[in-house]
N, C-alpha and C positions, 0 to 999 in steps of 0.2 A: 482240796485234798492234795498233799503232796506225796508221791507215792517213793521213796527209799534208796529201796532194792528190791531186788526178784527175788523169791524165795525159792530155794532144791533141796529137794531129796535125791542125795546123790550128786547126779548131774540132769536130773529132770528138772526143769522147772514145775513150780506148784500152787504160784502165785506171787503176791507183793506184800511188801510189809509197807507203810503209810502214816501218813501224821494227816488228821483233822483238828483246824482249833489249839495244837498242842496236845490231843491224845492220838495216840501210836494204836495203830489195829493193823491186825493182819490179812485180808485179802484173796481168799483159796479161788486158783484157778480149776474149773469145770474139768476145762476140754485144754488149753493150751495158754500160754502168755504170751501178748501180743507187745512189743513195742514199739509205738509212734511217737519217739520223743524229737524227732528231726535229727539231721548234720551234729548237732550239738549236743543236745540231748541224750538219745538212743548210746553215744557213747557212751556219753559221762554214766548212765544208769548203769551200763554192763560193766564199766569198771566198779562202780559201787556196789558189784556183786560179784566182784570176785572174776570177772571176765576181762583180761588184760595183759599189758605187759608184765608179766611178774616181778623185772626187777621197777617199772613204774610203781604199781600197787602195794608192795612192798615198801619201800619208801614211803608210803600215805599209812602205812599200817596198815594192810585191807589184807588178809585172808586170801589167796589166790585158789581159785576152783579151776582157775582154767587158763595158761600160758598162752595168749594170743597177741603178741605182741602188735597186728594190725590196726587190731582197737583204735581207733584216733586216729590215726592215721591216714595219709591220703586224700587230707582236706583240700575240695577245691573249689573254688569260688569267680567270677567273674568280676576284674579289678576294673575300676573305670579311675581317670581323671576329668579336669573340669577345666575350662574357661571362662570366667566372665566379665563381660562389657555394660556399661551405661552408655545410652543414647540420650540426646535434646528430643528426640523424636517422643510424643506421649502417647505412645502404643509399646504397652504391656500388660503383664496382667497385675500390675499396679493400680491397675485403675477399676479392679474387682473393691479397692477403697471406696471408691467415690459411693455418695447413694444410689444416682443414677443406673449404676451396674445393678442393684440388686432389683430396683424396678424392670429393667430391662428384662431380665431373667423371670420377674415373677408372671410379667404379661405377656412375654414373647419365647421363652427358654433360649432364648442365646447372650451373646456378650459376655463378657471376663465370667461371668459363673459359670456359661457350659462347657470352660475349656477342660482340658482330659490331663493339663499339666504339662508333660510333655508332647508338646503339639505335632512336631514334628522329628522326622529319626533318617537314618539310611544306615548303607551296608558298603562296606569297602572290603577287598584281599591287597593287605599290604605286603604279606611276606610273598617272597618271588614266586613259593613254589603250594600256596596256598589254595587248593583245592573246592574252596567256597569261602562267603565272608568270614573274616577272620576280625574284622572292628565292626562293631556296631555306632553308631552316633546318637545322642539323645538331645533333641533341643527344645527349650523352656524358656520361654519368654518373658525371664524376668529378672532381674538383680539378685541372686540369692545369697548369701552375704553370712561367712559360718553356718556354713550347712543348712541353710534354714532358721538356726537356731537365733538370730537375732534379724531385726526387721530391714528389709530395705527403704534407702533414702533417694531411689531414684529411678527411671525406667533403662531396662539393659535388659539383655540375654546371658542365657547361661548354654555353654553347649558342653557335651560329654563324650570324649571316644571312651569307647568301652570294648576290654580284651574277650573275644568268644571261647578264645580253646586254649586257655593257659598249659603250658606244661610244669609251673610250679607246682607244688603241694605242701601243705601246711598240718598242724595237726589240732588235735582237741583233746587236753588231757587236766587230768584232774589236779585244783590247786591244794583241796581240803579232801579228807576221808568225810565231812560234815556234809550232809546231801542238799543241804541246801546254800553251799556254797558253789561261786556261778564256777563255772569250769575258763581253762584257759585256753583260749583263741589265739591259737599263731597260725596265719593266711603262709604267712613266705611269700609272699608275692614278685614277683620278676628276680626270683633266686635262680632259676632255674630254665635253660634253653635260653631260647632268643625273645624272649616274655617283653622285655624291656625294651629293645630292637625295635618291636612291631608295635609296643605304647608308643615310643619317640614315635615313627612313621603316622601314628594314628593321631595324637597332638600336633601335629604337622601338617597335616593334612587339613585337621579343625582350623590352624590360623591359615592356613590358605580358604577355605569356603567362605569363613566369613569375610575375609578380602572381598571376597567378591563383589560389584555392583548392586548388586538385588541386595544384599548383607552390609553392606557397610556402613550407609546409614544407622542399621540399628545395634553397629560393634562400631560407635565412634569413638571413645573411649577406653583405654584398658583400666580394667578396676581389679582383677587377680586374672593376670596373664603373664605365659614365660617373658623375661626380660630379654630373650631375643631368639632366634631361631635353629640358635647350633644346636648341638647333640648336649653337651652341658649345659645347657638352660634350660631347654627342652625335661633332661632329667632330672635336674634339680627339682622343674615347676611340678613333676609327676610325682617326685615322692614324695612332695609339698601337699598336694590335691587329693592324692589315692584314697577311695573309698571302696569299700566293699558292696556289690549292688545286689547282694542278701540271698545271692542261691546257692548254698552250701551244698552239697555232697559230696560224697566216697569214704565218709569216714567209718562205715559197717561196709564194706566193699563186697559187692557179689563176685564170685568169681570161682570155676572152678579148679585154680589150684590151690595146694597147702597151705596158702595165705590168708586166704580168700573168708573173709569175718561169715557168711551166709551163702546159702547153694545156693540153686537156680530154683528151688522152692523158698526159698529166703525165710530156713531155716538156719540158726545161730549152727556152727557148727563145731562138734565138740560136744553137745548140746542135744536136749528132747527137753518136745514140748514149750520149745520159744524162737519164736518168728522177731523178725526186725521190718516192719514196712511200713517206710518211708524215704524220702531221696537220699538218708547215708547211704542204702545200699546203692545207688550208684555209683558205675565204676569211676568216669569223668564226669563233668558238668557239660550237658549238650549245649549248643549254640543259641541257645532260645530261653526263656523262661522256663523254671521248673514245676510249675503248679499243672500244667495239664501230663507233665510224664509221671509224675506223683500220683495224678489221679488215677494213670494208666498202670503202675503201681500197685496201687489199690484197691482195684478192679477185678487186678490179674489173682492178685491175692483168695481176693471173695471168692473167686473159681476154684484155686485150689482145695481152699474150706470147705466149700458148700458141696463140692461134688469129690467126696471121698476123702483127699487127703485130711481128715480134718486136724491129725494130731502130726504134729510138726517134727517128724520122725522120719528116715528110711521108708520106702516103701509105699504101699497105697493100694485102691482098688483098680480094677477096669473100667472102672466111670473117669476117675482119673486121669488115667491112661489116654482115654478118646481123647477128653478135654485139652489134654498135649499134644494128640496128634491133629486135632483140629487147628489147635493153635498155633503150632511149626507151621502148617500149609497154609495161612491165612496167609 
């Protein structure tokens, strides 16, 4: 089931309109309309309801219920680049090929199948005035060779700095009024602050470790590494490598001012009777992986629901009430 848009009366929401199969049905919500469409998604849906930039949605042909120009907006994401080396050495997880690897695995559970992928990582603060790690490092032991997407022909490493607290922001907005067309993804990646600054220092830092003694054996080789150490190589080889390492938010942004896509009940605002929970509403991307604040997210959500607030509206009971005052003093 692909579900549309949200349906209102007024400015309530009241449910979803849907396609199963190629038939269209409508969808009545009980009690409230919840949307978990992620970073991506949750936008693109409330634009295709009418919830958006007006002159964006306008231009798609959409009907504006509601001038929020934040919609999409504020996407952020955690940019990594890459390194990779082949070694003579035949330790990788190259050799999860061999047969022997999968015997080893099936009588003993170790060897090239219980690795975890990225074996090993660390934390570095490159900018001066860097408060906690500001790079993360991801290391993989093994030739990976267009993203993965075609096979390796040798054994090597692959290492990763990866940006924690980007100040870019990017957005997510609609290419078609057609709902089942995918929405457009623009990251912005090191547009923005000294983003780019603290990649070079973090790509810098990666061909110095692997220099290292203990590392260089198994970085004997460059097979996609910068052509040399300046500041120009350095960024050429970053905007060469840049990927996205897949934890979107801010694009339904919580926040209490006038901008701010959902309150601090992560209620749409503008709006009754529709909630948005999942990591768009957050404001930045934390330092960490977003699956367990998501869950925290989530959680918080049920609480609201279940003990009073349950209609996504102003206001609420005394059950409610505890349930925030308990939760401020945690």
């Amino acid at each position: 089931m692909h579900v549309q848009r949200v349906l209102f009366e007024g400015t309530r929401a009241v449910g979803v309109q849907a396609s199963q199969l190629g038939q269209a049905q409508e969808l009545r919500a009980e009690r409230e309309v919840i949307l978990c469409g992620g970073a991506y998604n949750s936008p693109q849906l409330l634009m295709l309801s009418g919830i958006g930039s007006a002159e964006h949605l306008t231009m798609r042909e959409i009907e504006v219920l509601l001038d929020q120009p934040a919609v999409g907006e504020n996407l952020s994401d955690h940019a990594a680049a890459y390194a990779v080396w082949t070694t003579p050495e035949e330790q990788s997880l190259l050799l999860a090929l061999e047969p022997p690897a999968l015997e080893e695995y099936e009588a003993t559970q170790t060897g090239p199948f219980a690795s975890n992928f990225a074996e090993a990582g660390g934390f570095a603060r490159v900018a001066p005035d860097a408060q906690a790690p500001d790079i993360q490092f991801h290391f993989v032991p093994l030739q990976i060779v267009d993203e993965g997407m075609s096979d390796p022909d040798a054994h090597g490493v692959w290492v990763s700095p990866c940006l924690l607290t980007p100040h870019s922001r990017g957005s997510v907005r609609l290419g078609s009024k057609d709902p089942t067309a995918k929405p457009i993804v623009h990251n912005a990646f090191y547009t923005q602050g000294d983003d780019m600054q603290r990649m070079i220092a973090g790509m810098r830092a990666t061909l110095d470790i692997c220099a290292q003694p203990a590392l260089a054996p198994y970085c004997a080789a460059p097979y996609n590494t910068p052509e040399g150490e300046g500041d120009e190589d350095l960024r050429e080889h970053i905007a060469r490598t840049t990927f996205s390492v897949y934890h979107p938010v801010g694009t339904c942004r919580l926040g209490e001012d006038a901008h701010a896509v959902v309150d601090a009940e992560l209620r749409v605002n503008g709006c009754e009777g529709l909630r948005v929970i999942d990591a768009s509403v957050m404001p930045v991307v934390p330092r960490g992986n977003t699956n367990a604040p998501t869950i925290a997210i989530a959680e918080r959500a049920a609480d609201l629901i279940r003990h009073g607030r349950a209609l996504a509206e102003p206001g609420g009971d005394a059950a409610a009430d505890a349930v925030l005052a308990q939760s401020a003093s945690a």
